[in-house]
N, CA, C and O atoms as a GROMACS GRO file, in nm:
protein
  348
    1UNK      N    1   0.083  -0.116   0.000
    1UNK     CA    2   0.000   0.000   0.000
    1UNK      C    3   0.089   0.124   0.000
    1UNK      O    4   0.196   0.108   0.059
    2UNK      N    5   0.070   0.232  -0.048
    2UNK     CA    6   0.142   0.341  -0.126
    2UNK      C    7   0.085   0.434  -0.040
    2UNK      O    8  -0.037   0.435  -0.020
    3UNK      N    9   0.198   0.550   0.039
    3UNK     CA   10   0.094   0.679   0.087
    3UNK      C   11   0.126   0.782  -0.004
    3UNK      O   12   0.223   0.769  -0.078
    4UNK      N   13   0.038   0.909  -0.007
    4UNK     CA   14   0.076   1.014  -0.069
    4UNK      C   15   0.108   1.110   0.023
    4UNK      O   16   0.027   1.143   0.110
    5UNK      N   17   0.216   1.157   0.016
    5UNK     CA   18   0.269   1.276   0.072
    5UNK      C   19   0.140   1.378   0.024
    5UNK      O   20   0.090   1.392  -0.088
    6UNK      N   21   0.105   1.446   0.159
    6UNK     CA   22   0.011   1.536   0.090
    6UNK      C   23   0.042   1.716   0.171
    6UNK      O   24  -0.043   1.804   0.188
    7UNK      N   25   0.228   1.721   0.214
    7UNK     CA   26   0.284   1.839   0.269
    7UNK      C   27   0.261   1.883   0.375
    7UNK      O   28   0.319   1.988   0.404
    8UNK      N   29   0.149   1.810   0.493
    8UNK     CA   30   0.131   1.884   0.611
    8UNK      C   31   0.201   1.868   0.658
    8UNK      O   32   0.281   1.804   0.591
    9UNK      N   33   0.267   1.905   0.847
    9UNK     CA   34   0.300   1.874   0.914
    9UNK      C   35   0.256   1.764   0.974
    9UNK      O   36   0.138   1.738   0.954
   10UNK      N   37   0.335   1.668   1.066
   10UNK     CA   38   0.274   1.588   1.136
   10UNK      C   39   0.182   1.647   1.250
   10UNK      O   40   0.190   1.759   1.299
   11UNK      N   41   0.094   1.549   1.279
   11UNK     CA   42  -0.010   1.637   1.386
   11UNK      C   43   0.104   1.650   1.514
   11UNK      O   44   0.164   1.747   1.561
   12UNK      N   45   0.101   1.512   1.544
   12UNK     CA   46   0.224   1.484   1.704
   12UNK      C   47   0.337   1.560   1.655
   12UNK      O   48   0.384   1.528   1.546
   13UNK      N   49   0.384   1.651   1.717
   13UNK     CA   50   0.548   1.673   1.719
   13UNK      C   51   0.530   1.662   1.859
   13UNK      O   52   0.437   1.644   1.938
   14UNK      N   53   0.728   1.689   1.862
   14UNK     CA   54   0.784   1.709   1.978
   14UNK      C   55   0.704   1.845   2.070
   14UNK      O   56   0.673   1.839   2.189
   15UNK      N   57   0.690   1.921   2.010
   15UNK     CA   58   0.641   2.019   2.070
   15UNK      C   59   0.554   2.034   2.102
   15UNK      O   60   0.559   2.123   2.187
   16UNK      N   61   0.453   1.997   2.087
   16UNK     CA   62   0.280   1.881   2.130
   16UNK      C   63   0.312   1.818   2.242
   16UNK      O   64   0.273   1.865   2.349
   17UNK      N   65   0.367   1.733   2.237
   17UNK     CA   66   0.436   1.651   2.298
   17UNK      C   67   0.424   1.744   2.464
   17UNK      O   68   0.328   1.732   2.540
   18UNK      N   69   0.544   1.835   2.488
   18UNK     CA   70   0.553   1.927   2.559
   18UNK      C   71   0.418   1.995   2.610
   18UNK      O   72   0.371   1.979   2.723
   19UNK      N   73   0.371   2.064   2.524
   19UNK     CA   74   0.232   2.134   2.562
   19UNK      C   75   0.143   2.010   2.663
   19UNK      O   76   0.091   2.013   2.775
   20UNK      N   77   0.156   1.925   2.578
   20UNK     CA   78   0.034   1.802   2.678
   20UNK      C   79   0.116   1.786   2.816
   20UNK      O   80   0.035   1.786   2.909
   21UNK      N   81   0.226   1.774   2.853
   21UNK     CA   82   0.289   1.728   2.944
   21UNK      C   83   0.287   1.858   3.023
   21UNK      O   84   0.262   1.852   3.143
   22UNK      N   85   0.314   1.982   2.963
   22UNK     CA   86   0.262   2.051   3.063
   22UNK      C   87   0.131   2.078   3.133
   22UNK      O   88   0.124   2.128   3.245
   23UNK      N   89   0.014   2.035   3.050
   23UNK     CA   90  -0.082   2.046   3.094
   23UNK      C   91  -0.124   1.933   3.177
   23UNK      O   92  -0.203   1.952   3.269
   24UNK      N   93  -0.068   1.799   3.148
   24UNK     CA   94  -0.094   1.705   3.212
   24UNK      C   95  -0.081   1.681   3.332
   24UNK      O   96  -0.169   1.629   3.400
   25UNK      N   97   0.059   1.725   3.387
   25UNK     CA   98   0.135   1.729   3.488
   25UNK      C   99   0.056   1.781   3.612
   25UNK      O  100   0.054   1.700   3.704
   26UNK      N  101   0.002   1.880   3.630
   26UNK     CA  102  -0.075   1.957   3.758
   26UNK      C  103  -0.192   1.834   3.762
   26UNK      O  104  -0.206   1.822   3.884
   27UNK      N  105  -0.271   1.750   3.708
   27UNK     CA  106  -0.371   1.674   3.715
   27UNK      C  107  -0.304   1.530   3.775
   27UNK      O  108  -0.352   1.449   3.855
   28UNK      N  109  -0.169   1.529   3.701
   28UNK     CA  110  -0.126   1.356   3.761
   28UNK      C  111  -0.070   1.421   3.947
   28UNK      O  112  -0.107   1.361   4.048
   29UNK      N  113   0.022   1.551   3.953
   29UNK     CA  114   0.026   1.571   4.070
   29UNK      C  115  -0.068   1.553   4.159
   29UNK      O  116  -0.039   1.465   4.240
   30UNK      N  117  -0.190   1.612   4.179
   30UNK     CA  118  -0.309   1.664   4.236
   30UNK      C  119  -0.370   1.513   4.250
   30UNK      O  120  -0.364   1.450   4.355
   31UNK      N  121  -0.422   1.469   4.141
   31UNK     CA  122  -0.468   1.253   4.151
   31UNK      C  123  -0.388   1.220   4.264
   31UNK      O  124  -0.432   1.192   4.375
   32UNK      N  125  -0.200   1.229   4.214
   32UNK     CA  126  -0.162   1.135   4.336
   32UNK      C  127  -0.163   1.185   4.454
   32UNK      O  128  -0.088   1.282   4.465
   33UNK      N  129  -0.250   1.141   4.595
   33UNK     CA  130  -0.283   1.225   4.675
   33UNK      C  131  -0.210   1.164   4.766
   33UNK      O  132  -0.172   1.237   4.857
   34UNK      N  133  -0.155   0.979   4.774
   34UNK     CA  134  -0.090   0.967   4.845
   34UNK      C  135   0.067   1.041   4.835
   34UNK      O  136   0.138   1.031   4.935
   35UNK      N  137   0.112   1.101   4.735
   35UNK     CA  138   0.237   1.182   4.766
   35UNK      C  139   0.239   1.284   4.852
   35UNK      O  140   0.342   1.338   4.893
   36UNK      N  141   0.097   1.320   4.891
   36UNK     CA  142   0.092   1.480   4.941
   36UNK      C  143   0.036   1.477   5.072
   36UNK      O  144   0.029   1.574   5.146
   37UNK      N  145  -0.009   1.350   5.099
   37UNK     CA  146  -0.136   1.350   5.215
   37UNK      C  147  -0.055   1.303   5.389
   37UNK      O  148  -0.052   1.205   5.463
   38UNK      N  149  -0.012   1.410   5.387
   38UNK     CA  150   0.059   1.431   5.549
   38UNK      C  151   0.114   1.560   5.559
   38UNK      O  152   0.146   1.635   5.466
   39UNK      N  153   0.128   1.590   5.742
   39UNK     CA  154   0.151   1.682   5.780
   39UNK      C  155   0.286   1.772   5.772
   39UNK      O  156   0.296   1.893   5.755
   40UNK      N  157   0.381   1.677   5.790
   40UNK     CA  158   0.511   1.765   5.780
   40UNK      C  159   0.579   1.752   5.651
   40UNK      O  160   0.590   1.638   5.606
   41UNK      N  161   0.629   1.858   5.580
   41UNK     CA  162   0.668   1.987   5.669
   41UNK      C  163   0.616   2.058   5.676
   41UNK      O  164   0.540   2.082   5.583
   42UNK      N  165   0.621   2.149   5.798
   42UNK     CA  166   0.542   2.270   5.824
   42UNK      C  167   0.587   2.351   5.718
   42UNK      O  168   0.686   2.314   5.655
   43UNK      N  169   0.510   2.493   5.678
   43UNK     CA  170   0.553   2.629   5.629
   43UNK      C  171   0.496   2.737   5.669
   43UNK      O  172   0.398   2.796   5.623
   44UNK      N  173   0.586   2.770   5.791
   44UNK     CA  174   0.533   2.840   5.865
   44UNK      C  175   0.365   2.834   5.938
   44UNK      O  176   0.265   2.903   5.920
   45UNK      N  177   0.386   2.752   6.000
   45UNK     CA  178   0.290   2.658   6.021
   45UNK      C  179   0.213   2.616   5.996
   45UNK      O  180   0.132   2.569   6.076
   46UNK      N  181   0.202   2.614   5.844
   46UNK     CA  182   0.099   2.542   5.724
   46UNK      C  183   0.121   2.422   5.654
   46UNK      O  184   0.159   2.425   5.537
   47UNK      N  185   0.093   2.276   5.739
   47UNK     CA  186   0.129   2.169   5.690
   47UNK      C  187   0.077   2.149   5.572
   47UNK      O  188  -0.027   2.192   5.523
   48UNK      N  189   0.177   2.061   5.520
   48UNK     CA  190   0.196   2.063   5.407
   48UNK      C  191   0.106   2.022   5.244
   48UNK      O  192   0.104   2.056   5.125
   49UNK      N  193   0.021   1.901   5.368
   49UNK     CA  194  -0.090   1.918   5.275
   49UNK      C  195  -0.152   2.019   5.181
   49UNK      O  196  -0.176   2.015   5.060
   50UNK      N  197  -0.175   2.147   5.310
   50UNK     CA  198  -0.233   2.243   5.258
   50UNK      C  199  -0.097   2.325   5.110
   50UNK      O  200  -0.100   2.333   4.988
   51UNK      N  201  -0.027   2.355   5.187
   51UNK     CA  202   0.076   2.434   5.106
   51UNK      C  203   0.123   2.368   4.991
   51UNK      O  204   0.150   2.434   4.890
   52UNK      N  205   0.138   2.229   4.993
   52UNK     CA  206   0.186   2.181   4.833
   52UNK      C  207   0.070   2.224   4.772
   52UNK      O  208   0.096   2.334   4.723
   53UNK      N  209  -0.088   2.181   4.740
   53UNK     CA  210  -0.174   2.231   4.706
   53UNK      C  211  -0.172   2.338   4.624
   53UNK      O  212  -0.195   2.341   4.503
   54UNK      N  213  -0.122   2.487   4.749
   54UNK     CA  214  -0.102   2.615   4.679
   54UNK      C  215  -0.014   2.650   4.593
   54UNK      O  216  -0.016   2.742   4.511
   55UNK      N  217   0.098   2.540   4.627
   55UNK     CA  218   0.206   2.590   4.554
   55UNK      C  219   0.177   2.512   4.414
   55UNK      O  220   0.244   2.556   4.321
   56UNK      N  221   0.095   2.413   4.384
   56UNK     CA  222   0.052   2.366   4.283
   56UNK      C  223  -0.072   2.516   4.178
   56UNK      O  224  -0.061   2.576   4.071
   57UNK      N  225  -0.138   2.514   4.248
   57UNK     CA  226  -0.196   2.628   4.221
   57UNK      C  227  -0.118   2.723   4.106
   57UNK      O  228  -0.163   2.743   3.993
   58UNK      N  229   0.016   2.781   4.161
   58UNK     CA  230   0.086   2.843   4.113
   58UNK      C  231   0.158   2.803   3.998
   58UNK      O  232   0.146   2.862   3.890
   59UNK      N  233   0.244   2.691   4.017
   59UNK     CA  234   0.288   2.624   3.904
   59UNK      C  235   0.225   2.578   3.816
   59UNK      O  236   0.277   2.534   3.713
   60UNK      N  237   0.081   2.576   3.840
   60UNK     CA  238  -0.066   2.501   3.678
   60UNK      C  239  -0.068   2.611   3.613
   60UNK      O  240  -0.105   2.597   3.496
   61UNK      N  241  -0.026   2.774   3.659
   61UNK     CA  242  -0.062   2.832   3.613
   61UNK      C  243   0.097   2.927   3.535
   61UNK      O  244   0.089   3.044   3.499
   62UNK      N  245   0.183   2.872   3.528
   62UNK     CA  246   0.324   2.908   3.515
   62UNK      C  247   0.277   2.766   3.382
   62UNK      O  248   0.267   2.779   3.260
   63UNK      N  249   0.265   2.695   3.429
   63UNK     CA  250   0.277   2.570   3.327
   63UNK      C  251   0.176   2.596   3.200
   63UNK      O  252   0.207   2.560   3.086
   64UNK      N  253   0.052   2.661   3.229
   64UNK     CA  254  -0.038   2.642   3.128
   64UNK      C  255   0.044   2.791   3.088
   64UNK      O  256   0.118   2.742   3.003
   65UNK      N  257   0.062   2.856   3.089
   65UNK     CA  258   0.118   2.989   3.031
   65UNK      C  259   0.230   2.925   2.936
   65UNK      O  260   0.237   2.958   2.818
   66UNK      N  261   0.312   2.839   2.989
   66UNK     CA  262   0.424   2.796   2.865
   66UNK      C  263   0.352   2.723   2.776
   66UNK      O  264   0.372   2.737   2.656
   67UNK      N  265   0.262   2.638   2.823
   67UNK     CA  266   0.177   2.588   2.722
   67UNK      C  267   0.109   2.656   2.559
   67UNK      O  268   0.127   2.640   2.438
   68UNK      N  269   0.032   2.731   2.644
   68UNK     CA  270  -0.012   2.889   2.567
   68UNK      C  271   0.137   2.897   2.430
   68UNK      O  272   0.156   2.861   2.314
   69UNK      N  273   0.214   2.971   2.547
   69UNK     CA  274   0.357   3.036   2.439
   69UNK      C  275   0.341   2.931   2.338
   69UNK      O  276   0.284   2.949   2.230
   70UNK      N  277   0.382   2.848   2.367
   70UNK     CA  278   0.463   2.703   2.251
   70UNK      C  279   0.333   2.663   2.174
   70UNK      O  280   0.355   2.583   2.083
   71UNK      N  281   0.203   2.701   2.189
   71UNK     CA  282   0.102   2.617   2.151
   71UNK      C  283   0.088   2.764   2.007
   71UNK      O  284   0.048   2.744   1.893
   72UNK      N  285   0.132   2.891   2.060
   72UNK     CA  286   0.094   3.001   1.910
   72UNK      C  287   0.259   3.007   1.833
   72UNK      O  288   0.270   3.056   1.720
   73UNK      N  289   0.383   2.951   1.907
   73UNK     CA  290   0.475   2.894   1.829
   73UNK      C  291   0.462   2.823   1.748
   73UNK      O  292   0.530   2.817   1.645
   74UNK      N  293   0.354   2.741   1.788
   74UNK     CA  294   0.363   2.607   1.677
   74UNK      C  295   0.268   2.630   1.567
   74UNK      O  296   0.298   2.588   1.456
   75UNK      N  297   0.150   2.696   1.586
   75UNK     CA  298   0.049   2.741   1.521
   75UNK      C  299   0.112   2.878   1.406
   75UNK      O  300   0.090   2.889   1.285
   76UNK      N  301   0.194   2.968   1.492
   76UNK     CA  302   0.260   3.032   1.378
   76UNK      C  303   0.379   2.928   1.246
   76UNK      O  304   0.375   2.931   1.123
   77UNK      N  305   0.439   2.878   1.305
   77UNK     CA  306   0.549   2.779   1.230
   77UNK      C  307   0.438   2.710   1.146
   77UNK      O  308   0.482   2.698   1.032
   78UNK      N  309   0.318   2.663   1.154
   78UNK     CA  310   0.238   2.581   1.072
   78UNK      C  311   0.191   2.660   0.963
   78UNK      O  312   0.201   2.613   0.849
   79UNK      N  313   0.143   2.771   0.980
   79UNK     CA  314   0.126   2.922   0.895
   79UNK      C  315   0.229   2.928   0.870
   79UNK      O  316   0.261   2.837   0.946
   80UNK      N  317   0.330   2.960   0.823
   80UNK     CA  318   0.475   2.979   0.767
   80UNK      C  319   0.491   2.852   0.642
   80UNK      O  320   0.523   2.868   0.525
   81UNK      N  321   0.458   2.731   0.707
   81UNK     CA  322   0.470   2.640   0.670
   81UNK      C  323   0.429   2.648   0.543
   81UNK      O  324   0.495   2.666   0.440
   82UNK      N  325   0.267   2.627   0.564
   82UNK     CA  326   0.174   2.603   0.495
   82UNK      C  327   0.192   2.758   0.375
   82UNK      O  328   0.115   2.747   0.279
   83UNK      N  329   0.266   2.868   0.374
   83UNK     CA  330   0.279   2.942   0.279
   83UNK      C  331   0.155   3.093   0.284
   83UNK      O  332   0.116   3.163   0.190
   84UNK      N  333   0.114   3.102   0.464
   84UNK     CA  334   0.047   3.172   0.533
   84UNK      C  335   0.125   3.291   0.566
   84UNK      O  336   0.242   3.310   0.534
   85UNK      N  337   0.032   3.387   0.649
   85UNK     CA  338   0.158   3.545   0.680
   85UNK      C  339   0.140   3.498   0.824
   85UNK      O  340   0.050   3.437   0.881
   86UNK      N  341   0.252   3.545   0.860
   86UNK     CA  342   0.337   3.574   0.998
   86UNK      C  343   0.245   3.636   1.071
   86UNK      O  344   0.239   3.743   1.010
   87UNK      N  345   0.172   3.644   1.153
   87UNK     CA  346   0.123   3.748   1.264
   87UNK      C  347   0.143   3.775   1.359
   87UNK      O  348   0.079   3.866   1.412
   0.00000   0.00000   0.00000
């Protein structure tokens, strides 16, 4: 059986790749609850339960932001590609 090249990009790249893993990542943290589910260490007297939590909070949202970046990187490079204008 014969394919035809028909010039797109592949859907999966490496850089897909990335975007999902960043987005993925805050959901597999947060699921595994036995990593998180005890008291010490304190932070400043906010065991830790609570505080990994927040500090997750922060990093979903550092993570989906690189996501973002690399996700209109790739979307511009596909426009380029494809013989589209730059925006």
């Amino acid at each position: 059986m014969s394919e035809t090249t028909t010039g797109k990009p592949p859907v999966v790249t490496p850089l897909r790749v990335v975007i999902a893993l960043c987005l993925i990542a805050p959901f597999v943290a947060m699921l595994w609850v036995g990593s998180y589910a005890k008291v010490d260490p304190l932070l400043a007297g906010i065991p830790f339960f609570y505080w990994y939590q927040m500090l997750w909070v922060l990093v979903s949202t550092l993570l989906t932001v690189i996501a973002y970046k690399l996700w209109q990187r790739d979307q511009c490079a596909r426009r380029v590609r494809e013989g589209g204008e730059e925006r």
